[in-house]
C-alpha positions as CSV (number, residue, x, y, z in Angstrom):
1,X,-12.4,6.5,-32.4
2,X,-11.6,10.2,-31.9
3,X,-12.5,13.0,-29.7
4,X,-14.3,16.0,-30.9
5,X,-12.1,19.3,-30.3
6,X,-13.4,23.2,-28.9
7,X,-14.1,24.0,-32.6
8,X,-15.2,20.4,-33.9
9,X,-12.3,18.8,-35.0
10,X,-11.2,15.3,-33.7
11,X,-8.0,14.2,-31.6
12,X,-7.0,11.1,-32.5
13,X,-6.5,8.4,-29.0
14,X,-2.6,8.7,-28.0
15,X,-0.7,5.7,-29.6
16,X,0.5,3.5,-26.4
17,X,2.5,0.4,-25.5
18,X,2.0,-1.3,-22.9
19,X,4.9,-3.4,-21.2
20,X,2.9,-5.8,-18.5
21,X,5.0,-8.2,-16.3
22,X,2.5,-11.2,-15.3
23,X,1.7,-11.8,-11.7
24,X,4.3,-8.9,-11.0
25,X,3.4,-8.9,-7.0
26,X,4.2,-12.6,-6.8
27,X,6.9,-12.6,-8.9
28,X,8.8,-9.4,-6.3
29,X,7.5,-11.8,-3.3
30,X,9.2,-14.8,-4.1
31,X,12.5,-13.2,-5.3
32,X,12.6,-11.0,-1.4
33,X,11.3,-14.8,0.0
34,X,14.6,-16.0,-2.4
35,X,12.3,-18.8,-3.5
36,X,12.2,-20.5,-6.7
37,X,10.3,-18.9,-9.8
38,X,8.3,-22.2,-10.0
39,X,6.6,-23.1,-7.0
40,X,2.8,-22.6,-6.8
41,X,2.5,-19.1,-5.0
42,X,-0.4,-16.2,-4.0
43,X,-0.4,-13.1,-2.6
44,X,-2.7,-12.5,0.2
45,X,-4.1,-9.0,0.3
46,X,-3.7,-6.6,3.2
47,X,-5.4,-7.4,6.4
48,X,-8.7,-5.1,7.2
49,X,-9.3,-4.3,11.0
50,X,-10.2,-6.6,13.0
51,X,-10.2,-9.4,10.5
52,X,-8.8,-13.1,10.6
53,X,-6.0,-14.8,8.5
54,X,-8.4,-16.8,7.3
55,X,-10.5,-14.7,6.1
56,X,-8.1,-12.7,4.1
57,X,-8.4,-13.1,0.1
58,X,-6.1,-13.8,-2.5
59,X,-4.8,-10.8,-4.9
60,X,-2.3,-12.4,-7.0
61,X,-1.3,-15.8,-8.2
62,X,1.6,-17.5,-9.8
63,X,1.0,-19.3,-13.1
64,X,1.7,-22.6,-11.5
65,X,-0.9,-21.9,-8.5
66,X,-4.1,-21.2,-11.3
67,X,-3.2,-24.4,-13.2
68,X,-3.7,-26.2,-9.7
69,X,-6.9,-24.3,-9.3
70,X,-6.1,-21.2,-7.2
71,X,-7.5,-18.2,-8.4
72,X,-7.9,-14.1,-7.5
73,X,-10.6,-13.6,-5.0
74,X,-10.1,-17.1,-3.1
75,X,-10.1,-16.9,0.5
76,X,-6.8,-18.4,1.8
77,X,-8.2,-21.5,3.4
78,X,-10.1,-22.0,-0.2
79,X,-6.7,-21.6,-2.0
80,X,-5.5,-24.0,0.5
81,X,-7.8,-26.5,-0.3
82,X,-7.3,-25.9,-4.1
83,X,-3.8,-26.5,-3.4
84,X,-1.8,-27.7,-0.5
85,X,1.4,-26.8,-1.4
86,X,0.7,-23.3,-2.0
87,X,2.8,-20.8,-0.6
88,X,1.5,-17.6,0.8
89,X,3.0,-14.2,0.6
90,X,2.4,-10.9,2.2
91,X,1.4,-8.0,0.1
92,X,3.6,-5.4,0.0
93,X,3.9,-2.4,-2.1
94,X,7.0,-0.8,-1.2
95,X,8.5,-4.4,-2.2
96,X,6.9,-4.4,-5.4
97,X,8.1,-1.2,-6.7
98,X,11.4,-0.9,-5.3
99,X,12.2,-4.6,-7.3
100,X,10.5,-3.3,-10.6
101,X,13.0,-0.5,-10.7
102,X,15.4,-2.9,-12.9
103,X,12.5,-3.1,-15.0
104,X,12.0,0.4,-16.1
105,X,15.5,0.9,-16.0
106,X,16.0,-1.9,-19.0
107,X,12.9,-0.7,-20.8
108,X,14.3,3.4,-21.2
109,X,17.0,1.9,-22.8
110,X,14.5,1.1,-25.8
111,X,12.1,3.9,-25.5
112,X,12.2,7.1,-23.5
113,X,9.6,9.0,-21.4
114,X,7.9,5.9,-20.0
115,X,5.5,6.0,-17.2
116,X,5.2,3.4,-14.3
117,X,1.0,3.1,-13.9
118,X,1.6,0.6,-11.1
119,X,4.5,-2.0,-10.6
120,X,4.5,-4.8,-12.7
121,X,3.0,-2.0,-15.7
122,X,4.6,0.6,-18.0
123,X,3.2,2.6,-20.3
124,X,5.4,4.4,-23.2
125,X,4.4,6.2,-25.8
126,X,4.6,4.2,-29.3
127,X,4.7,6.5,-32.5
128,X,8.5,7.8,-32.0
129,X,9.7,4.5,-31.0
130,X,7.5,2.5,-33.7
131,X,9.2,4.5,-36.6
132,X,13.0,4.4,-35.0
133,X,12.6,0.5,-35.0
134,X,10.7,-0.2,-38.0
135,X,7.0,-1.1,-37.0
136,X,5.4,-1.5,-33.5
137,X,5.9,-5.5,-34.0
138,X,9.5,-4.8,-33.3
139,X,9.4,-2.1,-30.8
140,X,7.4,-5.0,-28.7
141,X,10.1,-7.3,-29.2
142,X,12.4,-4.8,-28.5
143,X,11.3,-4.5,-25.3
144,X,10.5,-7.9,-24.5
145,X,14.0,-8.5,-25.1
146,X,15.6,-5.6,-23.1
147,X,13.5,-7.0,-20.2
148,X,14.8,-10.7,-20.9
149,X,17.9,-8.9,-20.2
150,X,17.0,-7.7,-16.9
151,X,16.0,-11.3,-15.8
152,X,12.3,-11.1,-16.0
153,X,9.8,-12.0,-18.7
154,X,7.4,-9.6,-20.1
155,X,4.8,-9.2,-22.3
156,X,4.0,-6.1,-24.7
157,X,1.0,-4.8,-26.3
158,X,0.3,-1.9,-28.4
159,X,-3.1,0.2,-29.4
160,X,-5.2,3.0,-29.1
161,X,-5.7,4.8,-25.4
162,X,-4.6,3.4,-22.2
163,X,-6.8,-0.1,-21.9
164,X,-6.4,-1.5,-25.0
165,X,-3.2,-1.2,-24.6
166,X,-2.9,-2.6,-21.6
167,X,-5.0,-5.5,-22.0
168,X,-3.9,-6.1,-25.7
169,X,-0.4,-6.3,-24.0
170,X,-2.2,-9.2,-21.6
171,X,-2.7,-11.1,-24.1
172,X,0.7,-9.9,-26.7
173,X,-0.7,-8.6,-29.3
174,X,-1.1,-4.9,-31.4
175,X,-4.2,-3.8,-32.0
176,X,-4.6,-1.7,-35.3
177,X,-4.8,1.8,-35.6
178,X,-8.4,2.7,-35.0
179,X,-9.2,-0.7,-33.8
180,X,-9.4,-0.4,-30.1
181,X,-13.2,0.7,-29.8
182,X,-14.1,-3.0,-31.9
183,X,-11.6,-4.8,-29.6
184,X,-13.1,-3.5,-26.9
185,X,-16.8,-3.8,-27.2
186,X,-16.8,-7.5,-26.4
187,X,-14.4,-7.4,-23.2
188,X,-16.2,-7.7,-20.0
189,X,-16.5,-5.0,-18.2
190,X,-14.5,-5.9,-15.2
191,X,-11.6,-5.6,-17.5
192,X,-11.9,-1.8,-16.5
193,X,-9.9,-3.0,-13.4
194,X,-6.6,-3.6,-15.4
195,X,-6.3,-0.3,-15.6
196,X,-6.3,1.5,-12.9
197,X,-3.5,2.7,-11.4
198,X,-3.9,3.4,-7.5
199,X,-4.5,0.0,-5.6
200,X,-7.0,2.6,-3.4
201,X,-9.2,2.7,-6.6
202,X,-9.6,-0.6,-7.0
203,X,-12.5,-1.2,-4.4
204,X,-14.2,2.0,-6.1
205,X,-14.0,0.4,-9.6
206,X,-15.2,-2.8,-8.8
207,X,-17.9,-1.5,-6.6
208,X,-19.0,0.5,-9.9
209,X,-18.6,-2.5,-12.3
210,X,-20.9,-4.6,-10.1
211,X,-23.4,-1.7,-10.5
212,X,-23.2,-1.6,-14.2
213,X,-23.3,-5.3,-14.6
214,X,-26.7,-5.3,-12.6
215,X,-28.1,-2.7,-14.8
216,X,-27.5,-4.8,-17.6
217,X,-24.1,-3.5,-18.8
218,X,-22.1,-6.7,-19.2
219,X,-19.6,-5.8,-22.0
220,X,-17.3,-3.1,-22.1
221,X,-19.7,-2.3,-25.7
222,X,-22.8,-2.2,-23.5
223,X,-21.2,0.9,-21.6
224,X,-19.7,2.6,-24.3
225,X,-22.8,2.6,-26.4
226,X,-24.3,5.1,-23.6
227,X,-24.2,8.3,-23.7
228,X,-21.4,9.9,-22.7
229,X,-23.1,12.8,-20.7
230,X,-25.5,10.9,-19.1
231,X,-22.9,8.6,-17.8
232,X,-21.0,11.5,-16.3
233,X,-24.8,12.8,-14.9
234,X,-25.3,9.8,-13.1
235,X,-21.6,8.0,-12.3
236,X,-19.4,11.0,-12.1
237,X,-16.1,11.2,-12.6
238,X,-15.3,7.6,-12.3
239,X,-17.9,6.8,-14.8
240,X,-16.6,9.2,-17.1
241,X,-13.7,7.6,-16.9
242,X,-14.3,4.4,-17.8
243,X,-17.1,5.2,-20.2
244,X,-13.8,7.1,-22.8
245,X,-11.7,3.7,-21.9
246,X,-14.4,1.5,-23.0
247,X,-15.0,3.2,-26.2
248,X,-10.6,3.3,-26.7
249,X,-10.2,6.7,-26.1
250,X,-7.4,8.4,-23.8
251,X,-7.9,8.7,-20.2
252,X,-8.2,12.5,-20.3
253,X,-9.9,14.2,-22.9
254,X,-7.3,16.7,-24.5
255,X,-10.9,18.8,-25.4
256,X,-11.8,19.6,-21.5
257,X,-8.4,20.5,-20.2
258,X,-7.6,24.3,-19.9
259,X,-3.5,25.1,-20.4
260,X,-2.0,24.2,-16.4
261,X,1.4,25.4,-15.9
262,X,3.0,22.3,-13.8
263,X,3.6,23.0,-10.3
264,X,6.8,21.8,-8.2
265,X,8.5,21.8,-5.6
266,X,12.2,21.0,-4.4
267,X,14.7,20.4,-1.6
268,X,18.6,20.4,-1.5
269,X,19.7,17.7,1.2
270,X,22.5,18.5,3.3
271,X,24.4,15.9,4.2
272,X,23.8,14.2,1.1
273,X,21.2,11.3,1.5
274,X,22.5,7.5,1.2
275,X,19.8,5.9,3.0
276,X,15.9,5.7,1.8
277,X,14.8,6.1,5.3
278,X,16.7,10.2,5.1
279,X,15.8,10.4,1.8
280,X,11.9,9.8,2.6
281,X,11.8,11.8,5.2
282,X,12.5,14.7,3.1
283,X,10.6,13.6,0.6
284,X,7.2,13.7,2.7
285,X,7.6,17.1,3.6
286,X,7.6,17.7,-0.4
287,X,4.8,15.4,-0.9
288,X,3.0,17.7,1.7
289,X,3.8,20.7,-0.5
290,X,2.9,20.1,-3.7
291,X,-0.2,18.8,-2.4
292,X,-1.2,22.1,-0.7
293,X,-0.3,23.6,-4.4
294,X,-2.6,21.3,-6.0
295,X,-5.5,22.3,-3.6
296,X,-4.5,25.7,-3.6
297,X,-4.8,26.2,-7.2
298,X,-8.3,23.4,-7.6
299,X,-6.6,20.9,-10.3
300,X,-5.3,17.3,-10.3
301,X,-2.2,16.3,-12.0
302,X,-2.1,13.3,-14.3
303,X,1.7,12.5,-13.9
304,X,4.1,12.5,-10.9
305,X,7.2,13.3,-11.8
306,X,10.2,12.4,-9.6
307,X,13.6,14.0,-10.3
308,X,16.8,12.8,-7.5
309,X,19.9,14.1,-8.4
310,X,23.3,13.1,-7.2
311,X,26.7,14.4,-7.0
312,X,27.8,12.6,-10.6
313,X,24.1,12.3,-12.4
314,X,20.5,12.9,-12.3
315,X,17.9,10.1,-11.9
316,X,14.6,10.7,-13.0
317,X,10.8,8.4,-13.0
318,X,7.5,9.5,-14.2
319,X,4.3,7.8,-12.7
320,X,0.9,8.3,-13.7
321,X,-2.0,8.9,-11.3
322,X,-5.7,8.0,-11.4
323,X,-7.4,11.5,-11.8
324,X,-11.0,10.2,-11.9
325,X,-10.8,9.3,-8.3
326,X,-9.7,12.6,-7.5
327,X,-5.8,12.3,-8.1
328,X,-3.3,11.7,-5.2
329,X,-3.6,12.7,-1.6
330,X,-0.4,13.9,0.5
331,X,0.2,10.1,1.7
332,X,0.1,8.5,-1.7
333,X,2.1,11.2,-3.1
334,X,4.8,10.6,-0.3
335,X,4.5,6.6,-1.1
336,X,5.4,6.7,-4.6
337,X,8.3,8.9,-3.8
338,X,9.6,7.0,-0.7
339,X,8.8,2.9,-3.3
340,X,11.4,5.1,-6.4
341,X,13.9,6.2,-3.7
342,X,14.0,2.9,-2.4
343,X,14.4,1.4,-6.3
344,X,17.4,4.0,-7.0
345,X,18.9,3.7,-3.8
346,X,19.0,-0.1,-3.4
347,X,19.3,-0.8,-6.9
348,X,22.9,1.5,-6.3
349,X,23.4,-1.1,-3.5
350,X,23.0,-4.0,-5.2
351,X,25.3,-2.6,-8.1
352,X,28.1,-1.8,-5.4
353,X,28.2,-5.4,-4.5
354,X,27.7,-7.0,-7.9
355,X,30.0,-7.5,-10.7
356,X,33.1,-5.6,-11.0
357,X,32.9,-2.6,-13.3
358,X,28.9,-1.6,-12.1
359,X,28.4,1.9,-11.9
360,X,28.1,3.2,-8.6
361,X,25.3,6.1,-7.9
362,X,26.3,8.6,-5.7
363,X,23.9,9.6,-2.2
364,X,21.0,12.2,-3.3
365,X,22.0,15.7,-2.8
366,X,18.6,17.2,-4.6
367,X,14.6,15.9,-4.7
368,X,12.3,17.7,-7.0
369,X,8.8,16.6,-7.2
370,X,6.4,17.9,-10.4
371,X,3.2,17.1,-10.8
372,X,2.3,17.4,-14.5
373,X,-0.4,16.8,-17.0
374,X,-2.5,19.5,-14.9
375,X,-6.2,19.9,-15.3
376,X,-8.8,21.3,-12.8
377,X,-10.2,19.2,-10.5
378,X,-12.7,21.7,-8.1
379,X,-11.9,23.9,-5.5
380,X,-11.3,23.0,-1.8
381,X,-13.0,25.0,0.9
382,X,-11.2,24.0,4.0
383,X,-13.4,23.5,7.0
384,X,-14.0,25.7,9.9
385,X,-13.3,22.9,12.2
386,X,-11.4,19.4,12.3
387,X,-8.8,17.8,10.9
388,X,-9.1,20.3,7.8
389,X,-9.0,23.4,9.8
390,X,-5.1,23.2,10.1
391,X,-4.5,21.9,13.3
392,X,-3.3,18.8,12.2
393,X,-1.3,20.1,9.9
394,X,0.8,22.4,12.2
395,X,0.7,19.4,14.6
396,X,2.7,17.2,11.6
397,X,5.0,20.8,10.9
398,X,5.9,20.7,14.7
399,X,6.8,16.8,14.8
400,X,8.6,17.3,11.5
401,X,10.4,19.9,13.2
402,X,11.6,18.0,16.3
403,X,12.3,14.9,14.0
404,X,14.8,17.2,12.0
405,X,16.7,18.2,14.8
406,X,16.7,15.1,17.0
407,X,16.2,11.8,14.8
408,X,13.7,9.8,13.1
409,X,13.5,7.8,16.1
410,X,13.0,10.7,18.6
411,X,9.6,11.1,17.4
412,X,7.3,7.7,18.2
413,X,3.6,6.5,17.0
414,X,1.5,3.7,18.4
415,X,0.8,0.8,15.9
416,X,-1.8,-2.1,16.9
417,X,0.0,-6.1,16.8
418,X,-0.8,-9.2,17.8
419,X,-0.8,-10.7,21.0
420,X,-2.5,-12.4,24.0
421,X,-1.6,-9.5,26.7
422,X,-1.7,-5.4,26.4
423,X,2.2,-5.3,26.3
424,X,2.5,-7.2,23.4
425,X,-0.5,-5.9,21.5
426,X,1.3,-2.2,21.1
427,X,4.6,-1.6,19.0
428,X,5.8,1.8,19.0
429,X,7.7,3.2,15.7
430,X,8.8,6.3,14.1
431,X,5.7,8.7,13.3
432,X,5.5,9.1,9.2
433,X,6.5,5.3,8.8
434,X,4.3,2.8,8.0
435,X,5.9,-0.4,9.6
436,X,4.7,-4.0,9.5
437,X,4.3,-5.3,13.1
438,X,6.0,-8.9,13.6
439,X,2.4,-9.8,15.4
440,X,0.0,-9.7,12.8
441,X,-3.3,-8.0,15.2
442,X,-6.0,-10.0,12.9
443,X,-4.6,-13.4,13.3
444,X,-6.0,-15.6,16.6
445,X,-4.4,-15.4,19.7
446,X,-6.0,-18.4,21.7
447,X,-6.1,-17.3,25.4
448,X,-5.9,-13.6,24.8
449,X,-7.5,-11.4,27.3
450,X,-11.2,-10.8,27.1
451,X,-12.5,-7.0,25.9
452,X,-12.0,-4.5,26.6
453,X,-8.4,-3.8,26.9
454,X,-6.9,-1.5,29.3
455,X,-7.1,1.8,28.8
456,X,-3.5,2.8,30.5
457,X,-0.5,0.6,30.0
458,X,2.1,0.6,32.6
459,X,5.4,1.7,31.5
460,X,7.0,-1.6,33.8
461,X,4.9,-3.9,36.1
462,X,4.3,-2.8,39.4
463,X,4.6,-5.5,42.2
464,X,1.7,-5.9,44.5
465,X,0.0,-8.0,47.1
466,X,-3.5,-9.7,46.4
467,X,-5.2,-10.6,49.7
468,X,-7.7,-12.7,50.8
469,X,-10.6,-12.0,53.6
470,X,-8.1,-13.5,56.4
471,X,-5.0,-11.1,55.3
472,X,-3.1,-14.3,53.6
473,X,-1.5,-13.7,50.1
474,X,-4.0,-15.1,47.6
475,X,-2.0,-17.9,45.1
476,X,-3.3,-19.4,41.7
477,X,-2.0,-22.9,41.3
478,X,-1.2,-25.4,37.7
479,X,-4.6,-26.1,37.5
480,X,-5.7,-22.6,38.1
481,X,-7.6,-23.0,42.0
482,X,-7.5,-20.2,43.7
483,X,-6.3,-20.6,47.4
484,X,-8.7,-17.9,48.7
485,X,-10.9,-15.0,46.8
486,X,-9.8,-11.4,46.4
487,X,-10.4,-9.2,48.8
488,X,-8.1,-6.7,49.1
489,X,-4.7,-5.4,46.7
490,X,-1.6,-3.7,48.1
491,X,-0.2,-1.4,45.7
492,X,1.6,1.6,45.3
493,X,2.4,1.8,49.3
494,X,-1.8,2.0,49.4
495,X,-4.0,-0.5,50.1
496,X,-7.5,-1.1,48.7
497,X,-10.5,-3.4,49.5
498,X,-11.7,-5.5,45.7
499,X,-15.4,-5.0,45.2
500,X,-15.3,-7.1,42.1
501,X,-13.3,-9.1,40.1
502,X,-13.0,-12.0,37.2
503,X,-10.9,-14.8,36.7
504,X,-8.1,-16.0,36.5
505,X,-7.3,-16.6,32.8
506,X,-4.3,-18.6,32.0
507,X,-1.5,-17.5,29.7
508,X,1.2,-19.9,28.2
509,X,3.2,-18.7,25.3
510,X,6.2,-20.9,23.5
511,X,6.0,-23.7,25.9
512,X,8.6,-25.7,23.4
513,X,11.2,-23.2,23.9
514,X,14.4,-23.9,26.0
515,X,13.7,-21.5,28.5
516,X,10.2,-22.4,29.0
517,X,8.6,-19.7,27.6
518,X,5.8,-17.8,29.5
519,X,3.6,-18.7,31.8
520,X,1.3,-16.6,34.2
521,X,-2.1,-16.2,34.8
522,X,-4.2,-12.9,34.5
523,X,-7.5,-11.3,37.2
524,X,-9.1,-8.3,36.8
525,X,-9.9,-6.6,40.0
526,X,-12.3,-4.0,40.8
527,X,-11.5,-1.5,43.9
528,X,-13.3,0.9,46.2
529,X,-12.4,3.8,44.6
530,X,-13.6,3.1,40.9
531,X,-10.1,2.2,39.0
532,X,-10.0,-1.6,37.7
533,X,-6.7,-3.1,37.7
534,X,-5.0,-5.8,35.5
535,X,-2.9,-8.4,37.6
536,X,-0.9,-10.9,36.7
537,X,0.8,-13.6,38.6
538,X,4.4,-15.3,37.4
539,X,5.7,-17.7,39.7
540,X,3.5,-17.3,42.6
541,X,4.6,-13.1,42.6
542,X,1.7,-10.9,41.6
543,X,2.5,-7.4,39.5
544,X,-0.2,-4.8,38.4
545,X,0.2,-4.6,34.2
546,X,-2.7,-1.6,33.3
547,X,-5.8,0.6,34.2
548,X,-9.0,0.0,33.3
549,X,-11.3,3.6,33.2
């Protein structure tokens, strides 16, 4: 299958290998876990607002896990039931492609100029590499071998356009030249999934194949037997997209792209950079730039390329990006940079401490960022008003700005957790980072407070005085009787009569523990003048915790 050019001739579909490590999220879990290769294992995806634990779904398996039955989509109590030895993992991209760094690393020695689409995938181009070692058959096993190496166990596939060759490397094989339309057309058409590249695209791609597949389009033939215009007409971009995968043609046609010069933008860092957590910070305010260039100038770049130099070298990583969802925001540009630091820089630290005679890689003295492969993608008006206007972005200059001068830390963001009282359902930590709370906020907290929560936190408890009708401190014994109803609080050298209140609801946290743990009991009071407080009584002593509006 070809492409017809501006002037009628056809551009034959890029040759591509595809180097796929199976079940590549589970496999970077259990390594960070420092569990063993072979027990059944799944990867839970991330939690959605407001959800449970149990109803969280599973996004990656372990070979061991699907032979007992546990399979993508389950939700976790299902995979439970399938099997109840299974070990569950927390998704976690950062993990993923900092510990595939190895793997790319290993796989440039064979061929050069690969592209990471997502951790656990590489894409390189074939033709070169094929001649230099004889046929594709032994560039694969080439590869296979370097990863071997590299202590991880990989699978190769070569073909036509981007998904053939990435699902003719899920199941090891090369597909001819000018085979990959035939070994398409009888794929389902959910395979589209494997090849995406942004884990935000997913949804979208899925959401569209469950379209198709009610309209009749089961097979990955059924869609590419449409016609291509009218498939753009009525699915857009996306559809565009995966109508030239299906048919085993590249992912952008060379035929619509005008000549781009690639945009870029750098940073010297002084002091030199040793830690990922220095290194991102600069690197976010890069990601920022290049993507006000890309809106600036209305295109979309197919490849991200990230260039780090140090004092003794230059390290350098190309990832591709999924144009047809409308290429990378600011935040996803800044993640991909921050998940490669963190695969240089602890990949250096993990050489320091290894065998004798590892190189050492010296702290990053120079980011560049480049976004290549340009091609237009439709101009950006920004808005009159709202969080396009650029308030918000002066807003993120100005914390930038007092970050710089006084610390990562100086600069702190709210983040929801877990928890059965307002103190512990906030964490504060840096602004830019995005940090996993220790107190999950969608698992259950049995004997949380009711909604809604307070609307003002107390920076420390206040002590106070709840009253009954006769003036006598009002007490809330084991089993939770009151000795008299509210009737009036001392607080805050004021005192104020309760017009409502409700109550009290016990709280008794790590009972087990040596030191008892926590126990107290919570009342919300209504006073005269309109403001509801939250009490809380420890040990017969009663504090004020927050405001209620």
């Amino acid at each position: 299958m070809s492409t017809p050019g501006p002037h009628g001739t056809r551009h034959a579909p890029t040759r591509t290998a595809a180097l796929w490590v199976p079940d590549w999220p589970v496999v970077a879990a259990l390594a960070a876990a420092g569990l063993d290769a072979h027990v059944p294992a799944a990867v839970l995806g991330a939690r959605a607002g407001g959800g449970t634990t149990a109803g969280r779904s599973v996004v990656a398996t372990s070979a061991v896990a699907r032979r007992a039955g546990v399979r993508r989509g389950m939700r976790r109590r299902q995979a439970q039931e399938a099997c109840p030895d299974l070990v569950l993992l927390e998704v976690d991209d950062e993990r993923d492609a900092r510990t595939f760094e190895p793997v790319a690393a290993a796989a440039e020695t064979v061929v050069a100029g690969l592209e990471i689409a997502r951790p656990g995938l590489l894409l390189l181009p074939a033709d070169g590499a094929a001649r230099y070692h004889g046929s594709e058959p032994a560039l694969a096993e080439a590869l296979a071998d370097a990863v071997a190496a590299a202590g991880h166990e990989c699978q190769v596939g070569v073909a036509d356009g981007l998904l053939a060759a990435v699902l003719a490397a899920r199941s090891d094989a090369v597909v001819p030249p000018g085979g990959s339309a035939a070994a398409l057309a009888a794929r389902p058409v959910g395979e589209l999934v494997h090849a995406v590249c942004d884990p935000g695209v997913v949804a979208a791609v899925r959401d569209a194949v469950g379209l198709w597949w009610r309209l009749g389009l089961h097979t990955l033939g059924d869609l590419a037997a449409l016609p291509a215009a009218s498939v753009a007409a009525r699915f857009g971009d996306l559809g565009a997209w995966a109508h030239r995968l299906a048919r085993g043609e590249d992912e952008r046609p060379p035929a619509r792209r005008r000549l781009e010069a690639d945009l870029a933008v750098e940073t010297a860092l002084d002091p030199p950079a040793d830690r990922v957590d220095v290194a991102a910070f600069a690197a976010r305010r890069l990601a920022e730039e290049l993507h006000a260039l890309l809106v600036a100038h209305g295109v979309a770049c197919g490849r991200l390329r990230i260039t780090a130099r140090t004092t003794e070298g230059e390290l350098e990583r190309c990832w591709r990006t999924d144009t047809a969802a409308g290429g990378l925001s600011a935040a996803r540009i800044t993640d991909r940079v921050r998940w490669q630091l963190e695969g240089w820089l602890t990949d250096a630290a993990r050489r320091r401490t290894g065998t004798a005679g590892s190189p050492e890689v010296a702290p990053v003295v120079h980011l560049a960022l480049a976004a290549e492969d340009v091609a237009p993608a439709g101009t950006h008006q920004p808005a009159l008003w709202g969080a396009d206007a650029g308030q918000d972005e002066r807003a993120r200059q100005a914390l930038d700005r007092v970050q710089g001068l006084l610390g990562g830390d100086a600069v702190l963001t709210v983040r929801r957790a877990g928890g059965r009282d307002p103190r512990h359902r906030v964490r504060l930590v840096p602004y830019g980072e995005e940090a996993v709370v220790d107190r999950p906020p969608d698992r259950p907290w049995p004997g949380a407070l009711p909604s809604p929560a307070p609307a003002t936190l107390l920076p420390e408890p206040a002590p106070a005085r709840l009253l009954d009708a006769a003036g006598t401190d009002v007490v809330v014994d084991a089993r939770l009787g009151r000795s008299g109803d509210p009737h009036r609080v001392r607080w805050d050298d004021q005192e104020h009569r309760v017009v409502g209140w409700a109550g009290p609801w016990p709280l008794a946290e790590r009972w087990w523990a040596p030191d008892g743990g926590t126990r107290r009991v919570h009342l919300q009071a209504v006073l005269d003048d309109g403001r509801g407080l939250l009490l809380a009584q420890t040990a017969g002593a009663w504090t004020v915790e927050a405001l209620y509006d």
